[in-house]
matplotlib code that plots the C-alpha trace (Angstrom):
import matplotlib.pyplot as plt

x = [87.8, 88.6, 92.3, 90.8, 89.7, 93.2, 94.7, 92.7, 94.4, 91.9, 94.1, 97.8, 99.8, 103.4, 103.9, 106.9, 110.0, 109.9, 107.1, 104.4, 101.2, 98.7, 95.6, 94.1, 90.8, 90.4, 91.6, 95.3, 97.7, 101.1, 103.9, 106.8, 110.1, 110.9, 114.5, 113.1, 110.7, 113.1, 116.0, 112.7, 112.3, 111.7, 111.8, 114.1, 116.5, 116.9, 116.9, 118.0, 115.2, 116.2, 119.0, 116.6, 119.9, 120.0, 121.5, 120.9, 123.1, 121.9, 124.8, 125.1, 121.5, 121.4, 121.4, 118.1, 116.4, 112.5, 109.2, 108.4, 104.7, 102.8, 100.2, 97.9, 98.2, 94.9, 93.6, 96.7, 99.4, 101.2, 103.9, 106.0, 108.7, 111.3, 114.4, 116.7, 115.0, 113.5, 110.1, 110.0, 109.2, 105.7, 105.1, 102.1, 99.6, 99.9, 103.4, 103.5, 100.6, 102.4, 106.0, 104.3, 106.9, 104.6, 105.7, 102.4, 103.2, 106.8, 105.7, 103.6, 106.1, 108.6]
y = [150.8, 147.2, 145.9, 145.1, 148.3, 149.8, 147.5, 147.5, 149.8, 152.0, 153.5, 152.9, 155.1, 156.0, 159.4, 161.0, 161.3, 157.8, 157.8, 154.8, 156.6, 154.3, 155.5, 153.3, 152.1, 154.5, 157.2, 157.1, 158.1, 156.3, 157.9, 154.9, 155.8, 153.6, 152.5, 151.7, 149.4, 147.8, 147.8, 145.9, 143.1, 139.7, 138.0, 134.3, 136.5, 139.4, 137.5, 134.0, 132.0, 129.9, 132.2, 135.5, 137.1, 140.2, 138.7, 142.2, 144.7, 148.3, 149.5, 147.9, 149.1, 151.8, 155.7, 156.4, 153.4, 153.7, 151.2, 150.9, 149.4, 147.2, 144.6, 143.6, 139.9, 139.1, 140.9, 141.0, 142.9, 144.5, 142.8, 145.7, 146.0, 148.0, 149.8, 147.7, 144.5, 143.3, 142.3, 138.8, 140.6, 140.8, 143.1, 142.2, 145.4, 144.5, 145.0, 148.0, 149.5, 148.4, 150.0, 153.3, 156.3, 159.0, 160.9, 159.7, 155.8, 156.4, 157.8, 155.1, 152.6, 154.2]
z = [81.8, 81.3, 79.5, 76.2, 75.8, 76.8, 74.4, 71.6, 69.0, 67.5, 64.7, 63.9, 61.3, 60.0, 60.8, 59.4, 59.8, 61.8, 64.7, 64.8, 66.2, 68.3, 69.6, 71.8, 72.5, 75.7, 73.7, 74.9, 72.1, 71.8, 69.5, 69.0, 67.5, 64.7, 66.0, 69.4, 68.3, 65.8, 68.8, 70.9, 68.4, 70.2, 67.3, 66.5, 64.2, 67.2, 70.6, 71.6, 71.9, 75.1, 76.6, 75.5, 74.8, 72.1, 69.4, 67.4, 67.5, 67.7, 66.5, 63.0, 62.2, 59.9, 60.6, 58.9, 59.8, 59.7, 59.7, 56.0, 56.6, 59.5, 59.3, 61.8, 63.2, 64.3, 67.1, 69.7, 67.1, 64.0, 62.0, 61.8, 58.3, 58.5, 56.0, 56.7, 55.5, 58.4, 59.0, 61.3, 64.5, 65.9, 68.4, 70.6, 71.4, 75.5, 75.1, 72.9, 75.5, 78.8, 76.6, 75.7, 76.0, 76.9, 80.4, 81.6, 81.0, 82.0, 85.4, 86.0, 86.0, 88.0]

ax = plt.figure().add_subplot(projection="3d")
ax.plot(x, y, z, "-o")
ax.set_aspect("equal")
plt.show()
């Protein structure tokens, strides 16, 4: 199977309480806890942009945080929005695939 395929996200949803399901083109299904992919965000607002230093700090978000929608951007990833305001951060679908928490991923990359 070729890496477009892997990467190409098939069907993203909101699942409650605060999961991001992706199911990949190969059939792979990804399950992303909301605060993990907000603590993740690259974005100007959330990591130096010549140092790449955090500049977010995960302890000033919010206890009950959670994604409050998505977009796609174009063909390589979602615009994620989230409780506390945010919404800047785009998360590329290479990333989020290469990032996915399952045990299988995770043992893959150890």
């Amino acid at each position: 199977m070729n890496r477009s395929t892997q990467i190409r996200a098939e069907v993203v949803e909101l699942l409650q309480p605060a999961t991001l399901l992706i199911v990949w083109g190969d059939g792979h299904e990804s399950l992303f806890p909301h605060r993990s992919l907000r603590e993740s965000c690259e974005c100007a607002a959330c990591v130096d942009e010549w140092s790449r230093e955090p500049i977010l700090n995960p302890n000033d978000l919010p206890a009950g945080l959670h994604c409050t929608g998505f977009e796609r951007t174009g063909r390589y990833g979602l615009n994620l929005t989230f409780s506390d305001g945010h919404g800047t951060g785009i998360w590329s679908l290479d990333r989020l695939r290469d990032s996915c928490p399952c045990p299988e991923c995770e043992g893959s990359r150890s």
